[in-house]
N, C-alpha and C positions, 0 to 999 in steps of 0.2 A: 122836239129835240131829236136828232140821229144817235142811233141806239151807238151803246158804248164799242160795240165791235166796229164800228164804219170809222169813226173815230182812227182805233187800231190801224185795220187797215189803209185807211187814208194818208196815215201818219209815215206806214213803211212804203206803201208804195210809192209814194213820192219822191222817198231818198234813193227807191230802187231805180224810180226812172229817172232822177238827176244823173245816179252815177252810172248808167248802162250799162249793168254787169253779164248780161247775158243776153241772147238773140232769142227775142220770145218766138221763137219758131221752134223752138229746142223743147220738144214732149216733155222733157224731165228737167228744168234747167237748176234747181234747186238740187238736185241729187252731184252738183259737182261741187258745190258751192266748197266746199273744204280745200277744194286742192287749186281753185280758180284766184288768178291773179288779182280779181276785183274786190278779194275778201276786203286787205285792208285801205282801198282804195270808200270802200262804203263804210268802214270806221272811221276813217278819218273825215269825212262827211259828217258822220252823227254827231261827233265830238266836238265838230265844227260848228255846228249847228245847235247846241247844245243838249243834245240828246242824246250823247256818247256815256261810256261808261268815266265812273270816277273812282275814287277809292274807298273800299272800306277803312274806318279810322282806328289806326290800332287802339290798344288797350292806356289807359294813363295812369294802372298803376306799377310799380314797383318789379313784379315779377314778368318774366319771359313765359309765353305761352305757346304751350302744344296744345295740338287735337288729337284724336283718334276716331274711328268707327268702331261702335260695340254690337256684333248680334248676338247673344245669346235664346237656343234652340232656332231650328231653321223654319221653323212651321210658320203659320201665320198669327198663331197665338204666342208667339215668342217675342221679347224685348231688343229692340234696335233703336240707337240712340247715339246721336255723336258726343263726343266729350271733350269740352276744355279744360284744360289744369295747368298748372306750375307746373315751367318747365325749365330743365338744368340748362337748354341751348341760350347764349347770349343774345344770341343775331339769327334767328329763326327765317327759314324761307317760308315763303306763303304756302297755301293748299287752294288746292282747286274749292272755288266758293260753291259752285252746284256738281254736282261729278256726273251725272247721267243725263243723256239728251231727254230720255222719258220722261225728266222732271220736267224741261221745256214743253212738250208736249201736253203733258196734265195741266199745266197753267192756263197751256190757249184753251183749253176745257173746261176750266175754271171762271175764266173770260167769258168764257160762250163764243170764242172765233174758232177760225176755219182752222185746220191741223196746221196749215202752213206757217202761222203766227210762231207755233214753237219750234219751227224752222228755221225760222227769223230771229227767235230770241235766243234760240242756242247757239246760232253765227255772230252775234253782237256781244253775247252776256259769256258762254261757253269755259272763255278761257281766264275770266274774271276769278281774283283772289280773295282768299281772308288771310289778316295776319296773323295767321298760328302755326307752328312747326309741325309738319304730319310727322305723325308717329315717335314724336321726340319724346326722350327718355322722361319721366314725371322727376320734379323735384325734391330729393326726399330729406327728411332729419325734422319733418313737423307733419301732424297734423291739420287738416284743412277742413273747413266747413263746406256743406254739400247742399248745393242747389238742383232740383231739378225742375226742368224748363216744360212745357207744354206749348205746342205752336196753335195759331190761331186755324182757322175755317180757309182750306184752299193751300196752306203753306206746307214746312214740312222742314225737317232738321236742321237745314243750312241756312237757312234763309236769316236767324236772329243770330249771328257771328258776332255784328257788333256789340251787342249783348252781351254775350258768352265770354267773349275775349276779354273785354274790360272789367266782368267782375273775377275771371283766371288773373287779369293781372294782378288785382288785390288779393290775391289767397287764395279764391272760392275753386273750387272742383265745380262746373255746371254741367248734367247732366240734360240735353235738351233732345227729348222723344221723340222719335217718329209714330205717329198714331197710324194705326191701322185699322180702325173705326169707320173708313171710306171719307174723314175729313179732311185729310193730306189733298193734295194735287195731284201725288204719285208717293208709293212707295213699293217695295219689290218684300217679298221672301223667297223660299226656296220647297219645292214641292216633298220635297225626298234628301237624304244625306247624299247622294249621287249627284242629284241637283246640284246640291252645295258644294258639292267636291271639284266642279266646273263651272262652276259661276251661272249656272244656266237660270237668270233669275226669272220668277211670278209677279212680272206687275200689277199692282191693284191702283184704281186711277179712281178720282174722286166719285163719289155718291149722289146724284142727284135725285130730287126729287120725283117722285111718277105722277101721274096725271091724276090729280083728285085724290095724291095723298096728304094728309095731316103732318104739318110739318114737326109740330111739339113729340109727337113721340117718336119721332125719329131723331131728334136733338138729343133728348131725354136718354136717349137708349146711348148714345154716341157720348153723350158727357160722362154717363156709368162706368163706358170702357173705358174713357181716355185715364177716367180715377183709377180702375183699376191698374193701367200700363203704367201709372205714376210710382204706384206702390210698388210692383211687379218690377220694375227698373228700381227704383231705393232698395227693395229685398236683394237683387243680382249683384247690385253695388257693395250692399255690407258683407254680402257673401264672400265676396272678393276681399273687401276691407278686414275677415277674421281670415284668410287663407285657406278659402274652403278652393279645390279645385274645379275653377270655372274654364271651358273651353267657349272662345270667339270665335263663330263659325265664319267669320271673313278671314283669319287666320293673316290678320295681318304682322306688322315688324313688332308692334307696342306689343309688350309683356304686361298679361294684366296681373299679373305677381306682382310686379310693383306696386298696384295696390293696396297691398298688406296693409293694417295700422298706420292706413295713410289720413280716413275718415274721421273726425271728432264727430261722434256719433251722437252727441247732446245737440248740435248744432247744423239742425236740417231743416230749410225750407223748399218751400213751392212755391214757382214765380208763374206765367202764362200772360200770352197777348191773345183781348180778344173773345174768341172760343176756347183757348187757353186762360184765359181770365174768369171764365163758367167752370172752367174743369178746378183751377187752385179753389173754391169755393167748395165743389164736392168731392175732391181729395182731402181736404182738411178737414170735414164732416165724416170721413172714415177711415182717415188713420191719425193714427194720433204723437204718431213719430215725428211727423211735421210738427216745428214747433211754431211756425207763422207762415205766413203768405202773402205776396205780393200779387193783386190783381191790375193788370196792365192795361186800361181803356176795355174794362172786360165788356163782351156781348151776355146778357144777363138772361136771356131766353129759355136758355137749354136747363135753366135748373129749376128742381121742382119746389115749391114751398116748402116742403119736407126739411129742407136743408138747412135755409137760413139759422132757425136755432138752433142747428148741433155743431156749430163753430166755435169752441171755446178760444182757440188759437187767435192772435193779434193779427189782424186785417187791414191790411193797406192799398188804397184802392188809388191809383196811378190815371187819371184822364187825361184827353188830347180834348181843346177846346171845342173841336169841328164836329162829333162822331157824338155827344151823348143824345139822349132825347130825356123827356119827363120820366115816362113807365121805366127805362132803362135804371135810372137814378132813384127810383121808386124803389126797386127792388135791390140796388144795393142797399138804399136805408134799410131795408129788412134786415138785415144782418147785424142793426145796430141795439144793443141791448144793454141794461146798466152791469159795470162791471166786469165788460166786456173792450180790448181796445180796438178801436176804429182808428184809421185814419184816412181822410181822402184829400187830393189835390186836383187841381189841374193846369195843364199849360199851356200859357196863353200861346195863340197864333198856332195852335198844332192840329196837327187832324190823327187820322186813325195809322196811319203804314210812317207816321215820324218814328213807329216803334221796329220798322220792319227794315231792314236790310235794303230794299229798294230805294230807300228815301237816298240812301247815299250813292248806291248802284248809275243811278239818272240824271242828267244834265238836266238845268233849270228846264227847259221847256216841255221836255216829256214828264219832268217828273209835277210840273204844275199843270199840265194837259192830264193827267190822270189821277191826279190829288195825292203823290206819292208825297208832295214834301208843303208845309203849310208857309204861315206869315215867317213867323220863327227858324231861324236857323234849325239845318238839321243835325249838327252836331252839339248847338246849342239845348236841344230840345231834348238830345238823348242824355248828354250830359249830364240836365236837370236830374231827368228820372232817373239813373243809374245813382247818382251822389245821393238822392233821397234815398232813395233804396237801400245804399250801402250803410246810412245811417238809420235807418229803418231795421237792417237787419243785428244792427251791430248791437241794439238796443233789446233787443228779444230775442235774440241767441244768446245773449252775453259775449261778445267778443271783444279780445282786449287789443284793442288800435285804436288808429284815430278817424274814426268817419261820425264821430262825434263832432268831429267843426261842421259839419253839411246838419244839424240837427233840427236850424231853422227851417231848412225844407219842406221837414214831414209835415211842419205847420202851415205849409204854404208861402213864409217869410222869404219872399224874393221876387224882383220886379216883374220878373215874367210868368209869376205862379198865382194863382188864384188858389185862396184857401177851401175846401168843400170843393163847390159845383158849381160853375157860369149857368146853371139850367134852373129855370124858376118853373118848382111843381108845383106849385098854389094854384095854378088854372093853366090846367092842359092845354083847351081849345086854343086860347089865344095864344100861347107860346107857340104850339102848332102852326096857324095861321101864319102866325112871325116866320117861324121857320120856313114854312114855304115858301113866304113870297122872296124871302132870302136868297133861298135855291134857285126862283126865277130869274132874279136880277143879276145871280153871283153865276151859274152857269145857261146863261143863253143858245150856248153852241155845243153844252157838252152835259153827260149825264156825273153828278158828283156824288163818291161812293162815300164821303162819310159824313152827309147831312142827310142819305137818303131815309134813313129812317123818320126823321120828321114828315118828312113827302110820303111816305108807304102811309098814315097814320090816318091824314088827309084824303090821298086816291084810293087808298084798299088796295095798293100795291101788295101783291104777297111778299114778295123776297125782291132785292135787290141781285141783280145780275152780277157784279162785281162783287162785290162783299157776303152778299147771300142773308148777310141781315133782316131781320124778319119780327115783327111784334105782333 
């Protein structure tokens, strides 16, 4: 198989030499790319070709939604986190979906390509939307229940929009984290308040592993932090929600005075894709403000045993059919105890990134060349989880609406949901076996990031390149 960068590469340079943008004789030919007439000359290519960007899908419920950016303290041990909420604009313009080229950059790092990739993906992706109103004024004369979000291994604030938007448009304020754990792709602080005072930001770009180091305690340690920045942002939030005087060091247009006795503070959960699906697991094990948790196709690696039993909070555990494995599944049953509520589903035709921003971001071809989008529709697929979700939370918050008609969900009760888990742990080997030969047949030409963990389990692969998944 051709490692997943040739792939990559293969993929742009081909649209770069259809559409001849530049005289490769030119040292720098990338460094003009912004201002050259070819820009949309090579969008209109990819899009053609099905590889073009598409839309995020707004929100389907009720209310109009804003975003914002919150930093609170400039350091690196301070809380940054975008935010959706109910918003008083009717007809909301978009916001830029990734706002710094640096984040392009950390991805191609992410990937394991050459710097140029995020060169590439910041001239295609760059100018790409979400639908929420920046900086628009919050909706006030109710209280709202408060999610906060946790992004997966490689990602990083923007990136779960569609998310975020669609449960602002039913009510929720979702607060969704930038970690700073070295698991983002990229994120920035600021060294000094002078720093701050000119944007002169500190990027800190993802974490990889060193030669003959152990990866579990280094997961371990990065799940601890992301719990703590969980809490660390809910505290900064209610701070603001009794009218304590908080300063946003971006010092943007949104007033976070608005958020006075905005918070219904009985009514707090934790959601996470992923390695955010390891973190709602040991955030709920230590604070206890959270009143349930929604685990998203969680990666179950990074948590210690320790944990499982000190979860008294309602657990609902969200899979993509493509991405589980046994051990994975294993230790979420740990978690299951009498007395305690569980819930798990999964959906069929999905893989791991149907929960990620990308699924919609990519034209059928790139986005089935890198397993961004599965059998199942992608709006279909998010739909699911969001509607279970929404009646998931509505049930253990106490909230009084109606997301009680989706109630059949949590049960799995829908043609494209599987109840529990498509994954039979009664015997590893052979499910394993299965698995693999699967991976043969289903990617001949390409490496697939969310069956690999079956295949790591077989070869003694340590970590997958793309997902970084690891057992």
């Amino acid at each position: 198989m051709l490692p997943p960068k040739m792939h990559v590469l293969f993929c742009f340079c081909s649209c770069l030499a259809l559409a001849q943008p530049f005289d490769w004789q030119d040292p720098k030919p990338v460094a003009h790319m912004k201002s050259s007439a070819w820009v949309s000359k090579i969008q209109a290519l990819m899009a053609a070709a099905g590889f073009g960007q598409t839309k995020i899908p707004r929100g389907n419920g009720s209310y109009s939604v804003g975003c914002t950016d919150l930093m609170f303290d400039y350091t690196q041990k301070g809380t940054f986190l975008r935010l959706y909420y109910p918003s008083q604009d009717g007809d909301p313009s978009d916001t830029l979906w990734i706002p710094d080229k640096e984040y392009f950059w950390g991805l191609s790092k992410f990937l394991g390509t050459h710097w140029l990739l995020g060169k590439i993906l910041s001239l295609f992706f760059g100018s790409m939307t979400t639908p929420a109103a920046w900086n628009s004024p919050l909706r006030t004369g109710e209280k709202y229940p408060l999610i906060i979000f946790s992004h997966g291994l490689g990602a990083f604030r923007t990136i779960y929009s569609a998310i975020g938007t669609d449960l602002a448009s039913y009510g929720f304020i979702v607060a969704a984290v930038e970690h700073r754990d070295g698991s983002a792709s990229a994120t920035y602080f600021f060294k000094d308040q002078s720093a701050a005072e000119i944007r002169n930001k500190t990027w800190l770009y993802l974490r990889t592993l060193g030669k003959g180091e152990e990866e579990f305690p280094l997961r371990n340690e990065q799940v601890r932090q992301r719990a703590e920045e969980c809490s660390q942002a809910l505290s900064m939030i209610l701070d603001m929600d009794r009218g304590k005087s908080v300063k946003n060091v971006l010092d943007l247009e949104f007033d976070v005075e608005q958020l006075k006795d905005s918070i219904d503070r009985d009514k707090i959960a934790v959601m996470g894709h992923s390695f955010g699906g390891a973190t709602v697991l040991q955030t709920l094990s230590e604070d206890q403000r959270f009143r349930c948790g929604i685990a998203l196709d969680a990666w179950m690696f990074p948590v210690g045993d320790e944990v499982y039993s000190r979860i008294p909070q309602p657990l609902f555990f969200i899979n993509s059919e493509h991405f589980q494995y046994p051990s994975n599944i294993l230790r979420m049953k740990k978690c299951y105890s009498p007395g305690r509520e569980r819930k798990m589903i999964t959906i069929r035709g999905s893989v791991h990134q149907n929960f990620v921003d990308f699924t919609f971001a990519t034209g059928k071809i790139m986005g089935c060349l890198f397993t961004l989008k599965g059998e199942i529709d992608s709006n279909v697929a998010l739909g699911l989880s969001n509607r279970a979700s929404l009646a998931f939370l509505q049930k253990y918050l106490g909230l009084q609406k109606d997301f009680n008609q989706w109630d059949a969900l949590i049960e799995g009760k829908d043609d494209s949901l599987i109840p529990g888990t498509n994954i039979n742990t009664t015997d590893h080997h052979k499910q394993n076996l299965k698995s693999f030969l699967k991976i043969l047949l289903k990617n001949c030409l390409k490496v697939c990031v969310c069956d690999f963990n079956a295949l790591s389990q077989i070869t003694h692969i340590k970590k997958c390149r793309l997902c970084h998944s690891s057992d």
